[in-house]
C-alpha positions, 0 to 999 in steps of 0.5 A: 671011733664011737665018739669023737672030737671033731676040728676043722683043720688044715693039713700039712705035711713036715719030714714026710708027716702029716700034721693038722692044725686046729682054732679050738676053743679056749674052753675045750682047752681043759677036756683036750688036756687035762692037769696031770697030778702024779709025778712022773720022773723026767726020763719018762714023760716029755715035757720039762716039769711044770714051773708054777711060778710062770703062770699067774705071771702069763695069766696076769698077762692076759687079764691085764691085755684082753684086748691085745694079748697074743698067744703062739699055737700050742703043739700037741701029739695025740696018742690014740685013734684020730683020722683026717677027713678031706674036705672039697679041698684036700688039704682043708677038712675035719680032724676026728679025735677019739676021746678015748686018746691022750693029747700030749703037750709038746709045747705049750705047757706054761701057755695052757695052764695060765689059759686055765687059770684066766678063765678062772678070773674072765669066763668072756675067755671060754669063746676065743680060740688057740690054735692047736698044731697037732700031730701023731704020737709016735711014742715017747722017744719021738715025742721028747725029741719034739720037745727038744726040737722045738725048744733047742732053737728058741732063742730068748729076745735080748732085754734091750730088744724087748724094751725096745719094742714094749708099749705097755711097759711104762718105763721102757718107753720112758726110757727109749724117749729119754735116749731118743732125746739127747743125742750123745746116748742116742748114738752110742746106745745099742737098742738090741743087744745087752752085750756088747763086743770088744769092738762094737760100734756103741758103748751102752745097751738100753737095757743098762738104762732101763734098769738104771731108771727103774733104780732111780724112780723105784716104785714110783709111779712113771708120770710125765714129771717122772720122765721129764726128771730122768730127761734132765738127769741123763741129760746132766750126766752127759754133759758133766762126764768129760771122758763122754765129752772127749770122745765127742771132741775126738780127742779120744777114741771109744776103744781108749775110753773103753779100755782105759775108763770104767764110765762105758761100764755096764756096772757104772750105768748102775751107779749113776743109777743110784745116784739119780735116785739120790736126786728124785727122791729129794726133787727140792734140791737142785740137780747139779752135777758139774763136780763130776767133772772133777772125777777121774774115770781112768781104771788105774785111779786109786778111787776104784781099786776093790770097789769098782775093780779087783786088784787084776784088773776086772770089774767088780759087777755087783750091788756091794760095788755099786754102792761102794762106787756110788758113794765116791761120787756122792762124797764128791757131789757134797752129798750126805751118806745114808746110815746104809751107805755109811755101814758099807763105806766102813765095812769096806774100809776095816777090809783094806 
């Protein structure tokens, strides 16, 4: 090998294989692994097709984060020469590349091209590292079965978990402050899963309210007024739903309120989304929703039929229904119909 790339690499051994792990440079990341222009149908290459949508997504990721982003190593198998060179220690040494090799992707892909695309934007990139795992091609049915293997057990973090967690979401730490704060949510809300089981120990995920409350701010900017609204509006909400209310009593059980009641809904949260929007958007007019009260949540109310449940019984979980079921309580509530609302509500009455 007359010129080589040269790593300083820990080795290590999988399924009897040696494999090396590498710091490369973030500017090494474009020589080491080239963009590949040709198309190349999927039974002959190893990896999924590039989804260009994904990377100014994670490049924005980095630019936005460059004192906190973190990234996973990338996997790559190299085709061609390389040898391992010990050091002192066996297992730490220097990794020799040919040049003349090819370094393919195993894993990673999406990673790379957003590093490609930030180094565009920040050239303070080009002196900060990944690491690379690589390991020795052993042709293309071994490498589409790495690809498969290490993705077949990814498992992609739950919406809730992932709200729960994120600092740097403004609305999702709004949101788990508002449910951390009035205790009803706070004991029924599942902060990890975003489905719950026929008889799960919580009635709500965080996730229904994260995406509640983007309903009711919109594009609104998440300032303390902002949170301290969604606080007093959740806070109303609870204490004017009375099956909520009955349940805390233990006048009734959660397995009555959930197969006798539409209110743990997932597609409810949504509606009393819509209608918190109502109310943010005209902050001037007082927040009272005492005549929720007067709403009979029961699934056999003739109010819900074809707009919140089919006639077998199921719900009906998507926006036609919300604004259909937002427009009972609003009607309720002595709140206007927009001319949108109105359109809906006419359209849905010619149908029945």
């Amino acid at each position: 090998m007359d010129f080589v790339y040269r790593f300083p690499v820990v080795k290590g051994i999988q399924a009897n294989r040696e494999y090396y792990i590498a710091m490369v440079p973030l500017k090494m990341v474009p020589r080491l692994f080239p963009q590949e222009e040709e198309y190349v149908p999927p039974e002959y290459r190893a990896q999924r097709k590039l989804n260009t949508a994904r990377i100014p997504v994670i490049s924005k990721y980095i630019l936005d984060n460059r004192d906190s982003y973190v990234f996973s190593a990338l996997a790559a198998s190299i085709d061609g020469h390389f040898r391992f060179c010990p050091s002192e220690m066996p297992d730490v040494g220097t990794l020799e590349i040919s040049m003349d090799a090819k370094l393919l992707i195993n894993d990673g892909q999406h990673r790379k091209a957003a590093i490609l695309e930030a180094i565009a934007e920040d050239e303070s990139l080009l002196n900060e590292t990944i690491s690379v795992v690589f390991f020795e091609d052993r042709g293309l049915a071994r490498s589409q079965q790495m690809f498969t293997d290490l993705n077949k057990h990814a498992v992609k973090t739950s919406n809730s978990i992932a709200e729960l967690y994120d600092s740097r979401d403004p609305l999702a730490v709004a949101t788990r402050n508002v449910i951390s704060q009035i205790a009803f949510l706070n004991a029924y809300t599942d902060k990890e899963k975003d489905i719950l089981g026929k008889y799960s120990s919580n009635l709500f995920t965080l996730s229904a309210f994260y995406n509640a409350n983007k309903r009711i701010i919109r594009a609104a900017a998440v300032t303390p007024e902002a949170e301290d609204f969604l606080l007093r509006y959740w806070d109303s909400v609870c204490q004017n739903i009375l099956p909520w209310k009955e349940l805390c009593g233990r006048e009734i059980s959660k397995v009555d309120l959930r197969e006798n009641y539409i209110v743990t809904q997932a597609v409810i949260i949504q509606v009393l989304g819509r209608l918190g929007c109502f109310f943010f958007s005209e902050r001037d007019r007082p927040l009272r929703l005492d005549k929720l009260r007067q709403i009979n949540w029961r699934r056999d109310c003739a109010d819900w039929k074809m707009r919140t449940i089919r006639a077998n019984g199921r719900m009906i979980n998507n926006e036609e229904a919300i604004v259909l079921t937002c427009n009972v309580l609003k009607k309720r509530l002595d709140l206007p119909l927009d001319e949108f609302e109105q359109g809906k509500e006419r359209s849905f009455l010619d149908r029945k």
